[in-house]
C-alpha positions as CSV (number, residue, x, y, z in Angstrom):
1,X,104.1,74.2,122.6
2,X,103.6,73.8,119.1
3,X,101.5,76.0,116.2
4,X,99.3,75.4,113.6
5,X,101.8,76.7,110.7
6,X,103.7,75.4,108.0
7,X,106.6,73.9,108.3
8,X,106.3,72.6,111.6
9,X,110.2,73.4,112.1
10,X,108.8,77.1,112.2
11,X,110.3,79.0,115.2
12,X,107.4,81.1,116.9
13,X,109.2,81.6,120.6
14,X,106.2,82.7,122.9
15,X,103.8,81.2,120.6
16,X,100.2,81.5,122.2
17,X,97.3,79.7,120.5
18,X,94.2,81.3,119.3
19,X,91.3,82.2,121.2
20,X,88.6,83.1,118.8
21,X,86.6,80.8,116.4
22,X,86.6,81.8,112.9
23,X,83.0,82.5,112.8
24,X,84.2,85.1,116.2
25,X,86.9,86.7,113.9
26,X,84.9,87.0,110.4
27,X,81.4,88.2,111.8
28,X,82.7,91.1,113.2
29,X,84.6,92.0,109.9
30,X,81.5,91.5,107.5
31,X,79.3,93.0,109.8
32,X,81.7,96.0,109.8
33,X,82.3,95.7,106.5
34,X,78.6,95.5,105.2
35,X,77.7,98.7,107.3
36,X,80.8,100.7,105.8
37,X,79.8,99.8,102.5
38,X,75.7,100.3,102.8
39,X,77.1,104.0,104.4
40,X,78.9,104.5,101.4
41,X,75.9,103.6,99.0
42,X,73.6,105.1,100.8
43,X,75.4,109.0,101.2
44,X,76.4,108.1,97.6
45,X,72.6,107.9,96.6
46,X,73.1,111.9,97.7
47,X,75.8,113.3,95.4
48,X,74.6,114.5,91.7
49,X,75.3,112.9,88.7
50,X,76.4,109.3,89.4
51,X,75.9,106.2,88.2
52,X,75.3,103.0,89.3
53,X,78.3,102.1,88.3
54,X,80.1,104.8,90.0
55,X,77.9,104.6,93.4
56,X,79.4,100.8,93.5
57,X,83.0,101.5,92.6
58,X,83.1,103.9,95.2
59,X,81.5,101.2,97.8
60,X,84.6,98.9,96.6
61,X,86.6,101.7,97.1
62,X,86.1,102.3,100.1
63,X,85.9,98.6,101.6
64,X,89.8,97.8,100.4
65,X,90.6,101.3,101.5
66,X,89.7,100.8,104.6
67,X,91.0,97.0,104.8
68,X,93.8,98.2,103.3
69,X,94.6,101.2,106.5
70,X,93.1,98.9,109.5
71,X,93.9,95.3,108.7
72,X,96.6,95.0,107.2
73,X,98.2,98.2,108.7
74,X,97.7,96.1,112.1
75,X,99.7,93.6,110.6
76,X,102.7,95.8,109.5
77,X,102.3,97.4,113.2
78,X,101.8,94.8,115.5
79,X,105.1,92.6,114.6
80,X,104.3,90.0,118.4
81,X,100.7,89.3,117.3
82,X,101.6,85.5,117.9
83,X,102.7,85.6,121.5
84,X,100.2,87.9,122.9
85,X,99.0,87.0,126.3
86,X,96.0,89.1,126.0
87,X,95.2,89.3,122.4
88,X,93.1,91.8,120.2
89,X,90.5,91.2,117.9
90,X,93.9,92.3,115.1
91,X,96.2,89.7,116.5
92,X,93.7,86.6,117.1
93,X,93.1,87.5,112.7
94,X,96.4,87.2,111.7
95,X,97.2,84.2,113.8
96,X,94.2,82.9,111.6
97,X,94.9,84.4,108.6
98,X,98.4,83.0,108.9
99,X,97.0,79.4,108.9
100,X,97.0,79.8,105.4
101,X,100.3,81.4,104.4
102,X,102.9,81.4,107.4
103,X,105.1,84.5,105.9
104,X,102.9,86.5,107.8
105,X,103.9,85.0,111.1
106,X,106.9,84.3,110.1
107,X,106.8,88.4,109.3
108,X,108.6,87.6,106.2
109,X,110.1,90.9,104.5
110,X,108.7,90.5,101.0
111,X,105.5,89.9,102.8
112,X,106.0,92.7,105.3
113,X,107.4,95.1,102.6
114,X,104.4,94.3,100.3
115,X,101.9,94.8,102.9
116,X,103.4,98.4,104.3
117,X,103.4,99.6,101.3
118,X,99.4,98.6,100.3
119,X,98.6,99.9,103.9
120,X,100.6,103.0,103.8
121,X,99.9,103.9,99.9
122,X,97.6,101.9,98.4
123,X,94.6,102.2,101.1
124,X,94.8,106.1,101.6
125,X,94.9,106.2,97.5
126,X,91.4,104.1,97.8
127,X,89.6,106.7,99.9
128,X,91.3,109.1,97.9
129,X,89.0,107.7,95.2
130,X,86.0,107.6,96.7
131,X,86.5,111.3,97.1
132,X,87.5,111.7,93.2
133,X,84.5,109.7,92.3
134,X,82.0,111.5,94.2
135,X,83.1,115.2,93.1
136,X,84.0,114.3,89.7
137,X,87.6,114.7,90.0
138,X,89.8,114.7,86.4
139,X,92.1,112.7,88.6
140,X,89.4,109.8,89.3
141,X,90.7,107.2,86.4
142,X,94.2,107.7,86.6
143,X,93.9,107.5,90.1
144,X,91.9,103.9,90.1
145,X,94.5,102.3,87.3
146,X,97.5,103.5,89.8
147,X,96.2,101.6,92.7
148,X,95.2,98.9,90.3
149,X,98.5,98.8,88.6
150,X,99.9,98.6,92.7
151,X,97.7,96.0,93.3
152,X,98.6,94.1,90.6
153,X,102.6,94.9,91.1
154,X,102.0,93.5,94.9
155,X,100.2,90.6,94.0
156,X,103.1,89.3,91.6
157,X,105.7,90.4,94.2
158,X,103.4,88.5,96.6
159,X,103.2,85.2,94.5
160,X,106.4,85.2,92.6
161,X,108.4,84.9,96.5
162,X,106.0,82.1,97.3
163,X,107.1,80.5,93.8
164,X,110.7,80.7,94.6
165,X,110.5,80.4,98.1
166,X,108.9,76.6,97.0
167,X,105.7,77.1,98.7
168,X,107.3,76.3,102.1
169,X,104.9,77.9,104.3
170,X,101.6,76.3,102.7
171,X,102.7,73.2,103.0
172,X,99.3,72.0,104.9
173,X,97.6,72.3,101.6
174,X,98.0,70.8,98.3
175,X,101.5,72.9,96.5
176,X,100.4,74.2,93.0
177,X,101.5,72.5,90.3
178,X,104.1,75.2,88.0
């Protein structure tokens, strides 16, 4: 049987197709999402001496926190999402997600690596801010540039493998022009 991945030479033994729509996979996440966040606003709206501005960075906070520890934590966790028989809500979202970069079904290491260390560090540092942000923590803006700085160092590691890996695994899209 084949898969919906790039290249089509991809070996996925035990490969079974996906059973949710996209609309069945990303309602469920905004909707969870949206209530998180609203939550977050909401019990911020309660704590002394924020701002706007601090009321919302705690909401963001708190969303890639969270997406950070449950999504792609299922990802580095869950290493047969592809061939489950009986799939979860987690494993029918990567099979999608992977429709648009196959490392992640191809559980590439640099991919894998990147994404175990943004679940493991980077997402419990999020929440971590939320908390600094709400009780004025010293901490707080050291705290947010050192997940940004992690977010940034993945993202290069992220793209700079695709680069000179040749963009093998998008190849059902348009390659970038470097």
């Amino acid at each position: 049987m084949g898969h919906p991945y790039a290249p089509a030479e991809l070996q996925l033994p035990g490969y079974v197709p996906l059973q949710l729509s996209q609309g069945q996979i990303l309602a469920p996440y905004l909707g969870a999402s949206l209530l998180l966040v609203l939550v977050i606003w909401l019990v911020s709206g309660k704590c002394r001496g924020l701002s706007k501005t601090d009321r919302l960075l705690m909401c963001w906070w708190e969303f890639t926190g969270l997406t950070h520890i449950i999504i792609e934590g299922t990802f580095v966790f869950a290493p047969g999402f592809f061939r489950k028989e009986n799939p979860n809500f987690f494993n029918e979202l990567w099979k999608e997600y992977s429709k648009g970069d196959s490392r992640y079904v191809a559980r590439d290491t640099a991919t894998l690596t990147v994404e175990a260390i943004t679940a493991a560090l980077e997402g419990p540092a999020s929440l971590l801010a939320v908390y600094a942000i709400a009780t004025h923590k010293s901490y707080s803006h050291i705290l947010q540039i050192a997940v940004c700085l992690g977010q940034l160092y993945g993202c290069l590691v992220y793209f700079i493998t695709a680069y000179l890996d040749g963009f093998n695994f998008w190849e059902t899209y348009e390659k970038p022009i470097l």
